[in-house]
C-alpha positions in Angstrom: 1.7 -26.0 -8.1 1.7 -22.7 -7.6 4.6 -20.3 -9.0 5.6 -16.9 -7.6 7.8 -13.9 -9.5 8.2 -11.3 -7.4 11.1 -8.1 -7.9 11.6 -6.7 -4.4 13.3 -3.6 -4.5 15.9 -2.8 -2.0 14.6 -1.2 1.3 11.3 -2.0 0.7 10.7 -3.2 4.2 14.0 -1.6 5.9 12.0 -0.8 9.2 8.6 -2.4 8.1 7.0 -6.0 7.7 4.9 -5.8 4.5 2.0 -7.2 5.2 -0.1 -7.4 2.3 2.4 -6.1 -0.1 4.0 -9.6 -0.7 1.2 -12.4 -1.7 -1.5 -12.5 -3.9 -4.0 -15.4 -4.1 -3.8 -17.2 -7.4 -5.6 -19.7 -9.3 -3.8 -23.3 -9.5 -1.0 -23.2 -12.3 -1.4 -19.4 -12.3 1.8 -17.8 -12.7 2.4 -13.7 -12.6 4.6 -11.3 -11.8 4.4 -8.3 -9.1 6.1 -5.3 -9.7 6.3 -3.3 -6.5 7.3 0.5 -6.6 10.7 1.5 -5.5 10.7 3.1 -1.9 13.2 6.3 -1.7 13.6 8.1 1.6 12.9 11.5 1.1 13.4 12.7 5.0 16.3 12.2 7.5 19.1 11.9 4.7 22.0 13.8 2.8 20.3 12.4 -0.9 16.7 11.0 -1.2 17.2 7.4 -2.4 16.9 3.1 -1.3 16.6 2.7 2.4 18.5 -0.4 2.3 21.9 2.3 1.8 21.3 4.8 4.2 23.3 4.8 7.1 20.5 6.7 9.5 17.9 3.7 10.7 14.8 4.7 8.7 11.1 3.2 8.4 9.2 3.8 5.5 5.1 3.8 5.3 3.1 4.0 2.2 0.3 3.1 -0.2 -1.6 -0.7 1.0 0.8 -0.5 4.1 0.3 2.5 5.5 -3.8 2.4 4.5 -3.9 -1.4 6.2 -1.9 0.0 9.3 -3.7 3.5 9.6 -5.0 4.1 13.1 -6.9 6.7 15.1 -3.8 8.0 16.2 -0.5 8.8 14.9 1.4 6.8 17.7 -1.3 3.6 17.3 -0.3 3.8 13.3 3.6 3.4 14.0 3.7 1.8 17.2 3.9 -2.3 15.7 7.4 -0.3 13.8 10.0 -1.5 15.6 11.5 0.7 18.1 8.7 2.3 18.0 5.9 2.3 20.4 3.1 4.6 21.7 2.2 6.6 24.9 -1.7 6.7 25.4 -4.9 7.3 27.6 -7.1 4.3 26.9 -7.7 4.6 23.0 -6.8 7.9 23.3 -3.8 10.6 22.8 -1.2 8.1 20.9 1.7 10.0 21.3 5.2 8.0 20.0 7.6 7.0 21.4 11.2 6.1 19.5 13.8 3.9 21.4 12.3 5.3 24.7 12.1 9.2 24.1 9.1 10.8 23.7 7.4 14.4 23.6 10.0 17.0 23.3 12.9 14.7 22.7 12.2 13.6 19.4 10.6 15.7 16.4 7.4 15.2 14.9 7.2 17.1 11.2 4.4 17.7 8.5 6.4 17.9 4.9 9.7 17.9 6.6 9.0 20.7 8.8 8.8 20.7 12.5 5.4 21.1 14.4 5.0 21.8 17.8 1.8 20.7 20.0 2.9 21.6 23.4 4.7 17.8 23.3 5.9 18.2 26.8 2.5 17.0 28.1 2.7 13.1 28.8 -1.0 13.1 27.2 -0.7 16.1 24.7 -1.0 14.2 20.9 0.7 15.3 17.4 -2.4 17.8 16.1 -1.8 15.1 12.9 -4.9 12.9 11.2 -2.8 10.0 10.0 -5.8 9.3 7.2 -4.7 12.4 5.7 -1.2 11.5 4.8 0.4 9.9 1.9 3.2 8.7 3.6 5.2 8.5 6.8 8.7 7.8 7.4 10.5 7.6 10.9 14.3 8.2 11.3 15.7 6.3 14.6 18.4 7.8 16.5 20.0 11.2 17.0 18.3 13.0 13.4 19.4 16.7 15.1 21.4 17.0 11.7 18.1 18.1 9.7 16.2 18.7 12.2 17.8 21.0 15.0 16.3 21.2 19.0 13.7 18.4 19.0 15.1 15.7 17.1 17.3 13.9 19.9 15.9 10.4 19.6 14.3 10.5 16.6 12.1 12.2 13.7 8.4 11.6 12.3 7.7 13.2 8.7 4.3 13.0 7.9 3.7 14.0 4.7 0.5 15.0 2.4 -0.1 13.0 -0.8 2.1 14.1 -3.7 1.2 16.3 -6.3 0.6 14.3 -9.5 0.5 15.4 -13.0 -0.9 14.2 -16.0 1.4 13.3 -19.5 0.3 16.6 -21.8 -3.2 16.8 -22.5 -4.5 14.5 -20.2 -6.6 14.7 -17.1 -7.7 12.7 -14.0 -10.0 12.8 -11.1 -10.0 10.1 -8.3 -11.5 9.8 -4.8 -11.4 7.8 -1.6 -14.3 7.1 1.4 -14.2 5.5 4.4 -16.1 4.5 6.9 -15.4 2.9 10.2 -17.2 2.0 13.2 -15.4 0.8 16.6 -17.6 -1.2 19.0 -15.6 -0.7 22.1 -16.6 3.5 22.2 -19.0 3.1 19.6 -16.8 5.4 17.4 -17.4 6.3 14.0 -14.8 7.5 11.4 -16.1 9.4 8.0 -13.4 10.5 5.7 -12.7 11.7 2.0 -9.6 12.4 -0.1 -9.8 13.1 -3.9 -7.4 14.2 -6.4 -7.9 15.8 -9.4 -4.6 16.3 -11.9 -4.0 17.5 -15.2 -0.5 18.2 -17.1 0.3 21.4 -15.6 -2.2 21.2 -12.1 -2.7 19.2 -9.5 -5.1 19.9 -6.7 -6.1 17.3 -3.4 -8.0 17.2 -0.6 -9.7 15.6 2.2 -11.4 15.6 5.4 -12.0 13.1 8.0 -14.8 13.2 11.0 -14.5 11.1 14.1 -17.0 11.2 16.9 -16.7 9.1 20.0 -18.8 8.3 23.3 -16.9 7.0 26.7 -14.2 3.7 26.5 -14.7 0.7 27.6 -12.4 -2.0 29.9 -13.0 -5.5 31.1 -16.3 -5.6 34.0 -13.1 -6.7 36.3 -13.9 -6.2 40.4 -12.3 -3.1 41.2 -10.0 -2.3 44.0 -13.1 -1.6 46.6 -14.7 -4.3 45.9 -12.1 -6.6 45.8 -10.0 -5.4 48.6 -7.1 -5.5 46.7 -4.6 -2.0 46.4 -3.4 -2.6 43.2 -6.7 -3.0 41.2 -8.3 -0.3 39.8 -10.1 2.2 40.9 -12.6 1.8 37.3 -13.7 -0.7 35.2 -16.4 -1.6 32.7 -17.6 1.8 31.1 -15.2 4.9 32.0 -16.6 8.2 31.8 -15.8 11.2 30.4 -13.6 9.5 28.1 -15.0 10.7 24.3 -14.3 12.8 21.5 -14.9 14.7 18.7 -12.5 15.7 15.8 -13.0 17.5 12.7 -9.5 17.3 10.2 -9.0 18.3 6.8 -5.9 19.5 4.7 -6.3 21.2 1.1 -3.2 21.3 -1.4 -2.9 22.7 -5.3 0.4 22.4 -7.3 1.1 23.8 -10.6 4.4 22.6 -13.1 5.9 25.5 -14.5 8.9 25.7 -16.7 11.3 26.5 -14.0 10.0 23.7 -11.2 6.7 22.5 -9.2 5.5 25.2 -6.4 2.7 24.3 -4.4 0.5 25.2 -1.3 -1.2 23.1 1.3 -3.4 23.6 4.0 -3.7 21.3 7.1 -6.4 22.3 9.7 -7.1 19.6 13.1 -9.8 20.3 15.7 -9.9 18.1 18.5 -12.3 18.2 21.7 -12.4 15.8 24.6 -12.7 14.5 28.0 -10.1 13.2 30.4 -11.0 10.7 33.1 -9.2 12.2 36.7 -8.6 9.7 39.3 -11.4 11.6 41.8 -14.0 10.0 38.9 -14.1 13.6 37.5 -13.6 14.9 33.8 -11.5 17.6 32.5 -12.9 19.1 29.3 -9.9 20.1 26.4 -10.2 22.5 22.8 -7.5 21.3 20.8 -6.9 23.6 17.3 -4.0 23.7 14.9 -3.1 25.2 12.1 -0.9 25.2 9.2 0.3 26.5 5.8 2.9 25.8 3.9 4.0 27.2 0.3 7.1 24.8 -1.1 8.5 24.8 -4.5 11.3 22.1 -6.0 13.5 23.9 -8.6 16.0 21.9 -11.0 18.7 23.8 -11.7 21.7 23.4 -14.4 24.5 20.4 -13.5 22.4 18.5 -11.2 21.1 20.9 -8.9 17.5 21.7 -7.2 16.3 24.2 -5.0 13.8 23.6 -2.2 12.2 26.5 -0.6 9.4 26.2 2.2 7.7 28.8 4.4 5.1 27.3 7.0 3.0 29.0 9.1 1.1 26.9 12.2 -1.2 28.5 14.4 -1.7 26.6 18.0 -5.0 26.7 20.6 -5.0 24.8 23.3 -7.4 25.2 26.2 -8.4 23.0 29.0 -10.4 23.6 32.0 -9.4 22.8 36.0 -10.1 19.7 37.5 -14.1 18.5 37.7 -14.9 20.8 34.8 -15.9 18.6 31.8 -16.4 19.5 28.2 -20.3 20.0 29.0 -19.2 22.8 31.6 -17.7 25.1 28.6 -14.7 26.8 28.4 -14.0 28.0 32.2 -10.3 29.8 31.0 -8.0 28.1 33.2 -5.6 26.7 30.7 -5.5 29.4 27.2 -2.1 28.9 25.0 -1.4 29.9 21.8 1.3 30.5 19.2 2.4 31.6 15.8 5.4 29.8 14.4 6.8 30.8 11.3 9.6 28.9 9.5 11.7 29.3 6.4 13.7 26.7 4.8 15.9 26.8 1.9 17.9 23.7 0.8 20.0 23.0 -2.4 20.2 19.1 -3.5 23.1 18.7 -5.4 24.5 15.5 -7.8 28.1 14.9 -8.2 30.1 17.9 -6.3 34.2 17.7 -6.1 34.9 14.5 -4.0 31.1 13.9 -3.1 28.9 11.8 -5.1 25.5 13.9 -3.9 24.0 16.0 -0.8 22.1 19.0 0.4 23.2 21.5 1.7 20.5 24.2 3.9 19.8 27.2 6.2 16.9 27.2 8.3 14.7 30.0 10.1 11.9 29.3 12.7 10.0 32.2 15.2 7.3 30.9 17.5 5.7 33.7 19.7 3.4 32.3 22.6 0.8 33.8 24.7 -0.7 32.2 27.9 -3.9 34.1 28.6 -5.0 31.4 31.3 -5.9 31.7 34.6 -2.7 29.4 35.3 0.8 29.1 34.2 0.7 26.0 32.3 3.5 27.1 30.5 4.3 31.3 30.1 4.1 33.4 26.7 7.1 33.7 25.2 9.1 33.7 21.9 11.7 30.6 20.4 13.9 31.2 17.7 16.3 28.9 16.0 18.7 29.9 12.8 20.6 26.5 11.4 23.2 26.0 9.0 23.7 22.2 7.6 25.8 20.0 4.8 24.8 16.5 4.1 27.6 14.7 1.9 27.3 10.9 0.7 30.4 9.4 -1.0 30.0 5.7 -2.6 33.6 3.9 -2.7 33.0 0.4 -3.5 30.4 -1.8 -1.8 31.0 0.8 0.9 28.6 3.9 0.7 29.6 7.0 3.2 27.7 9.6 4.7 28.7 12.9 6.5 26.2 15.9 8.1 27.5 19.1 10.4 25.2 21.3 11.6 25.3 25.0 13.6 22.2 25.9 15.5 21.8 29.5 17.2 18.5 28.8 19.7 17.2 31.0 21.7 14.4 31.2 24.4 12.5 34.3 26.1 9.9 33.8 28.9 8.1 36.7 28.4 5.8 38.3 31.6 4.5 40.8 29.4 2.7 37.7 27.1 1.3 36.0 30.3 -2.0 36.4 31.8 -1.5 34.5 35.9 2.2 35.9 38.0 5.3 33.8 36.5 8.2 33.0 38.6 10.6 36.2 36.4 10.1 39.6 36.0 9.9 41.4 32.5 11.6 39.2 29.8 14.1 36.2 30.8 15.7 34.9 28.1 18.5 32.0 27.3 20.8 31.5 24.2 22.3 28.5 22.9 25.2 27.7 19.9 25.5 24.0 19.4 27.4 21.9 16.7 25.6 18.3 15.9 26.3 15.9 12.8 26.8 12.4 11.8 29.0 10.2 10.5 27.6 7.0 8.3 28.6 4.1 6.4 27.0 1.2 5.0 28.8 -1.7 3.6 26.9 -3.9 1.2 27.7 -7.7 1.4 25.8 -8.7 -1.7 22.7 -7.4 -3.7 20.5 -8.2 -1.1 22.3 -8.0 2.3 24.1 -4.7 3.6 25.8 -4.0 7.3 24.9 -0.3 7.9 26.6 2.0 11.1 25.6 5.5 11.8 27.0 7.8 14.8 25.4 10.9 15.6 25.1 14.1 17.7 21.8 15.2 18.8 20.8 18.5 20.6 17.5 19.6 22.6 17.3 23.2 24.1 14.9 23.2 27.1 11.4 24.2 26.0 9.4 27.4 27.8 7.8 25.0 29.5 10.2 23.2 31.2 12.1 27.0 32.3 8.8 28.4 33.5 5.8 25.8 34.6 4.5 26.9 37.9 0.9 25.7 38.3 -1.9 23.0 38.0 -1.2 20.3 34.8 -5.0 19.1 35.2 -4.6 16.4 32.9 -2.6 14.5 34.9 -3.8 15.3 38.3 -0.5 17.1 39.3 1.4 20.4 39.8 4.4 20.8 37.5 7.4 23.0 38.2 10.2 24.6 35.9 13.4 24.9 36.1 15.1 28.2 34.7 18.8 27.1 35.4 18.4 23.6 32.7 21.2 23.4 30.3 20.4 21.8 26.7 20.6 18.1 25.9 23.1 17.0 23.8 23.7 12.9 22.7 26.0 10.5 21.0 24.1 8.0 19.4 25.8 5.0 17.8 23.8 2.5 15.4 25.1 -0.9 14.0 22.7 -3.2 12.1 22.5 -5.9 9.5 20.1 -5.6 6.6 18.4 -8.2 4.5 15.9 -8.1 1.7 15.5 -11.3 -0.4 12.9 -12.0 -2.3 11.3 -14.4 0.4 12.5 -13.2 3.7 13.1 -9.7 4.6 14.4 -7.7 7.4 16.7 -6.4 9.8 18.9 -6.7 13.5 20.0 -3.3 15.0 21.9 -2.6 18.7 22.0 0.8 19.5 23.5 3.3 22.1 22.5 6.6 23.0 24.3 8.2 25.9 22.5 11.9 26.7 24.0 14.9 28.6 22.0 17.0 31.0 18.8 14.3 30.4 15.8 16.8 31.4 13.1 15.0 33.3 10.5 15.4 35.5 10.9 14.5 39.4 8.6 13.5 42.3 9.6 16.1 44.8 7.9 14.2 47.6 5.8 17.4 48.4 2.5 18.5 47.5 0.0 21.6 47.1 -3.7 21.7 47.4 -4.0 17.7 47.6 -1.7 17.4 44.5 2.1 16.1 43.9 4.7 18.6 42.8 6.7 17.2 40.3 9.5 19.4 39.1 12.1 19.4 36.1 15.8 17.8 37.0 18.7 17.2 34.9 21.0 14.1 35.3 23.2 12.3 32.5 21.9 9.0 31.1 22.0 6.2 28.9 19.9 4.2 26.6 20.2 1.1 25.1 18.2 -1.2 22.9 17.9 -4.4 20.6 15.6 -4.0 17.5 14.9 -7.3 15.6 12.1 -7.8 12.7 11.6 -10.4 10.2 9.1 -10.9 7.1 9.3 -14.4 5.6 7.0 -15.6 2.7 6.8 -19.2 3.5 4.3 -19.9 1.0 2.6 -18.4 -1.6 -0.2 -18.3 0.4 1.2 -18.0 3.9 2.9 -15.2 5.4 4.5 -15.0 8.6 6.1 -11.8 10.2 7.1 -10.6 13.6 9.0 -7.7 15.7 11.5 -7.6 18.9 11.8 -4.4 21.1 14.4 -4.3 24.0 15.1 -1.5 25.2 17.4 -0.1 28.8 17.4 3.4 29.8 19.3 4.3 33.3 20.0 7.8 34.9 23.8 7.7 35.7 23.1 9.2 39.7 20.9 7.5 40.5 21.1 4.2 38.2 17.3 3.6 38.2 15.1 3.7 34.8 14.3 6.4 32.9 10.8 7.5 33.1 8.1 5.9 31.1 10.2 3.6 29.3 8.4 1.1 27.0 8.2 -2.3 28.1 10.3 -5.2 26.1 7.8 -6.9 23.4 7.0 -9.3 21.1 5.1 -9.1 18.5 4.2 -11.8 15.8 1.4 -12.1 12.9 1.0 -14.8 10.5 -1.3 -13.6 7.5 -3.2 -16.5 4.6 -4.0 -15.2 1.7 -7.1 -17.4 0.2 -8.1 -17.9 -3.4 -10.0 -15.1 -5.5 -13.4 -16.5 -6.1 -16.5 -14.7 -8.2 -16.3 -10.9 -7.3 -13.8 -11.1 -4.0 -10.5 -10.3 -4.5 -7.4 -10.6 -1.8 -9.1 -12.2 0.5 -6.7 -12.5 4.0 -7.2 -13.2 7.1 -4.3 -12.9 10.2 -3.6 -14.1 13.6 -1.8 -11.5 15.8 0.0 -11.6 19.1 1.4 -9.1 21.1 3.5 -9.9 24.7 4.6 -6.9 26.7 7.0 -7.8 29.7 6.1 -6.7 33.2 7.8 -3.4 33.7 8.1 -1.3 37.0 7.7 2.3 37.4 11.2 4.0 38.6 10.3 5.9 42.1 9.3 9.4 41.2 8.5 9.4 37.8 4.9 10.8 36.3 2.2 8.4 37.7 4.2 6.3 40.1 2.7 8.2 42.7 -0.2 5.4 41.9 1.9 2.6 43.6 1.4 3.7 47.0 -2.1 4.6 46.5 -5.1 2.2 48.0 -5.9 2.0 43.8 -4.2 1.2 40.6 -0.7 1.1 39.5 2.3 2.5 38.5 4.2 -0.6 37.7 2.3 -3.3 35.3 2.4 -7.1 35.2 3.1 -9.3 31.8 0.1 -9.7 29.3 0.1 -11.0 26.1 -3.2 -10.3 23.4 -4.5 -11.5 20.4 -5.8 -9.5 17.6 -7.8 -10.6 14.6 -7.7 -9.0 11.1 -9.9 -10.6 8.1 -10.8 -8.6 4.8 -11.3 -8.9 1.2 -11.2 -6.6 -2.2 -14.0 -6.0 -4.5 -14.9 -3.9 -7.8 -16.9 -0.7 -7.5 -16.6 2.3 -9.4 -14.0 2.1 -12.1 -10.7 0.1 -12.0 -9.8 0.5 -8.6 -10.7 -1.9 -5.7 -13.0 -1.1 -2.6 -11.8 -2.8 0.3 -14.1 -4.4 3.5 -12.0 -4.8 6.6 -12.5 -6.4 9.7 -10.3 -6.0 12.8 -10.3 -7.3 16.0 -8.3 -6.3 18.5 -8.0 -7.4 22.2 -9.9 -10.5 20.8 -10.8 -12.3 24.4 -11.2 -9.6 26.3 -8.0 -9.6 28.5 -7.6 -7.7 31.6 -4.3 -6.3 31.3 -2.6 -2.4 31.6 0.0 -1.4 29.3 3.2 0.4 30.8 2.7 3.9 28.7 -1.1 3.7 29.1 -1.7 6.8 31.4 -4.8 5.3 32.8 -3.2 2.5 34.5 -3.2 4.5 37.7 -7.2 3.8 38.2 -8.5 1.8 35.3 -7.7 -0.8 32.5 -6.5 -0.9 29.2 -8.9 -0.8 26.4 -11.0 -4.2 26.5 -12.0 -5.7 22.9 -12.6 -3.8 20.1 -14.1 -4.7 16.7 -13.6 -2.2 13.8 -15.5 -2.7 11.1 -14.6 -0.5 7.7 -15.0 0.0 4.3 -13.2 2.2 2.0 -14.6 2.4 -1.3 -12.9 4.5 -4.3 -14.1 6.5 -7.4 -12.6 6.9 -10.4 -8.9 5.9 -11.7 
């Protein structure tokens, strides 16, 4: 008979199925005990602390769980989270999606500081390598409170590995490899990180390579050849579909007497292909930037000071229409920006009536400059000064949790910082003033089980983008106008959800509501220019709403069985149709067996996946549903369901660490099927099966 210890500790897998962190394979009459590390929330709240007691909805990712679900991309590594799912172009882009918001609506951060990648593009990706990051955690719902213009439905903090220092004379060094090869795009993925830490420094690093060739779908008859309109236009092998990226991130701490101060680097190089609908590629240069210089200082009577300045520098260029990468550079499409940002905030213990909180002032400049041959979006300059308070107060079982916020945003098409005519003369600019906050509590019902409620106010200035487009968006086939009369966003999100973490069965239930003011979105205009639709920016209240169930439940010691519920409604209050490029309802479920250690192998596991996605119809007028009425493809997507395959196993190496052999299979009988936020589905397939094959060996420790 087998027996089991295990100490769970609160909030562990608030947001998260644990795959892999709960069973171990044991020897019969084997009994042991697994210690897990407690998981603190260090993003999205008033005080850093359990998950399980936070009022905000919040998803933690680290150590074996993040490294077993760590993707390509950023939205492919969240998108099994729940209320969370992922906008793509075949295997490529992964751009999230949280509770049906996307790009500019919700805010994607590196070390708790906003990044911008020009998110308004339905295909533009977070310039993030998710291999380089030590952990990830995603706030759901309003987060505008810590956050500011951006963060209406949502926030992603992606954050580099922590400094780590050695007890007095001591020292370590330690590194990580992997290798990966994917047999759909015969892609291969060749990455480092190592750490090297003594009692007073602490340096990291790492780089990862990726080079891919063109995607490949199900050999399914296409629409000519079958007759039928709403096939697709491709199949089999699609062209001008690869890649190339080049990432790496450098960081050095130091421990002084009067705190930790550190400085990290982050650099991400992308190029690539897009498929057009006319069988055509567009080429795209993809660079970004960053520095950051951060310091955490503990002051007298439970205080600490947290500065951070960031710098990121932005390039993107993309050619017109037919021009691939192998054309070069032809200068249609040159944007880039500076964006500075200074961040002060003050984490304070026990504070007249308040039991702990921060409190902060934020300052962030981003000047742009279009140099293009077209006005993708102008050059111009953002800036946003914030005031906040966070406040938690714990009365009780009940814990309570307060935020206000002030934002002053302000944005200046500039004439004088674009290259091609804009639709202003000189400068244009537009100011904002908006209050947002939240009000929180969580009641808990015993050790284990906690009820948790969280209403907030999110805000969203309109981006340059959405004032000034006037011109070509060659990514997605389309001409894309601005609108310089829009009027910020602003939403009241409510939250209500029931918590549970016992030692076998873990999990969660959350309903939410999000009603949005002035919803920005862009609109079929029913015209078109040079062959192409005009889609311009409109405004129009609306409302989301969504179910969010997930359950992890150790049935044996060996057998593990987990799964995830998204429903989610979005309607625009004119004209009560959906909003555009909702996700469709799914269902996902995994059952993992975790099979005895024998001779060298260690953890060996292997897991049966499904994931069902509903049918889901494109509202009239949204991007790509111009592909409904064409004699190819589709807007609107029928029901699939698909199974994935994961086996792998543990074995010594170098030192006392484990190297790891992993074995994923994914799409494993080759179904024909198109996903609803796949922005191929116009002409071509989803991704047909893929086998990824990879081994991660370690050094030192």
């Amino acid at each position: 008979m087998h027996k089991v210890h295990r100490t769970f500790l609160a909030g562990l897998l608030i947001g998260s199925p644990a795959t892999s962190l709960l069973a171990q394979p044991m020897n019969d009459d084997q009994e042991f005990s697994i210690e897990l590390d407690a998981i603190e929330v260090t993003a999205g709240v008033p005080v850093p602390g359990d998950p399980l007691l936070q009022a905000a909805n919040i998803a933690v990712l680290s150590g074996e769980d993040l490294r077993r679900r760590q993707r390509f991309t950023l939205g492919e590594t969240l998108e099994a989270l729940p209320g969370v799912a992922s906008i793509t172009a075949g295997n490529m882009v992964g751009k999230p999606v949280i509770r049906g918001l996307s790009g500019n609506q919700i805010q994607v951060l590196s070390n708790g500081i906003g990044v911008d990648y020009q998110q308004y593009g339905e295909r533009h990706p977070p310039n993030i390598d998710p291999f380089l990051a030590g952990r990830i955690e995603v706030v759901r719902g309003a987060s505008s409170l810590l956050y500011g213009s951006g963060a209406l439905g949502g926030a992603i903090d992606v954050q580099a590995p922590a400094f780590v220092f050695m007890p007095k004379g001591e020292s370590e060094a330690v590194a990580d490899t992997l290798f990966v090869y994917h047999s759909n795009n015969e892609q291969w993925d060749t990455g480092a990180k190592a750490r090297a830490s003594s009692d007073r420094f602490s340096l990291d690093a790492g780089i990862m390579g990726r080079s891919a060739g063109d995607l490949t779908t199900p050999n399914a008859a296409t629409a000519a050849e079958s007759g039928h309109p709403s096939d697709p236009k491709f199949t089999g092998e699609l062209p001008f579909t690869n890649f190339d990226q080049l990432n790496a991130q450098f960081g050095a701490g130091v421990l002084t007497d009067v705190g930790e101060f550190g400085v990290r680097y982050n650099q991400w190089n992308n190029e690539n292909n897009f498929l057009l609908p006319t069988g055509q590629g567009i080429g795209l240069w993809l660079n970004n930037d960053q520095l950051q210089l951060t310091g955490a200082m503990p002051l007298a009577s439970d205080w600490e000071l947290k500065p951070t300045l960031s710098w990121q520098h932005n390039l993107r260029r993309a050619n017109s229409p037919g021009q691939p990468l192998s054309a070069g550079f032809d200068g249609t499409i040159h944007l880039e920006f500076d964006r500075y940002v200074a961040r002060l905030e003050a984490i304070h213990g026990p504070l007249g009536p308040f039991d702990g909180g921060t409190l902060g002032v934020e300052y962030s400049n981003k000047i742009q400059y279009s140099r293009g041959t077209t006005v993708l979006a102008p050059g111009g300059e953002v800036s946003n000064l914030a005031l906040f308070a966070f406040e938690s107060k714990d009365i009780g079982d009940w814990t309570l949790q307060a935020g206000l916020r002030h934002d002053w945003h302000s944005v200046t098409g500039d004439a004088g910082k674009t290259r091609a005519p804009v639709n202003f003369v000189g400068r244009d600019s537009h100011d904002y003033s908006v209050f947002t906050g939240s009000l929180g509590a969580v009641y808990r019902l015993t050790d284990q089980v906690a009820i948790a409620s969280n209403l907030g106010r999110g805000f969203r200035a309109p981006s340059l983008f959405e004032l000034y487009a006037d011109g070509v968006h060659g990514g997605v086939a389309a001409i894309q106008e601005g609108d310089p009369n829009l009027e910020p966003e602003t939403s009241i999100n409510v939250d209500l959800g029931l918590r549970w973490n016992t030692p076998r069965l873990q999990g969660s239930a959350t309903v939410y509501r999000n009603a949005i003011s002035d919803y920005i979105y862009l609109q079929d205009t029913g015209r078109s220019r040079n062959g192409l639709p005009i889609f311009a920016y409109q405004q129009d209240d609306a409302l989301l709403t969504g179910l969010e169930l997930e359950a992890n439940w150790q049935l044996t010691d060996q057998l593990e069985l987990s799964g995830t519920l998204d429903l989610v409604r979005g309607t625009n209050d004119r004209t009560d149709e959906d909003l555009p490029l909702l996700p469709a309802d799914s269902l996902r479920l995994e059952a993992t067996y975790w099979f005895a250690e024998r001779g060298p192998i260690r953890e060996p596991y292997l897991t049966l996946g499904m994931r069902h996605a509903a049918a889901k119809d494109a509202a009239p007028g949204e991007p790509f549903s111009q592909f409904d009425l064409l004699p190819f493809g589709t807007a609107s997507t029928d029901a699939y369901t698909l199974a994935d395959l994961d086996l792998g196993f543990a074995f010594r190496a170098f030192g006392n660490r484990l190297a790891r052999v992993d074995l994923t299979v994914r799409n494993l009988f080759d179904t024909e099927y198109r996903d609803f936020l796949d922005t191929y589905k116009g002409y071509a397939l989803s991704p047909g099966r893929d086998i990824r094959v990879s081994l991660s060996v370690p050094f030192g420790g």
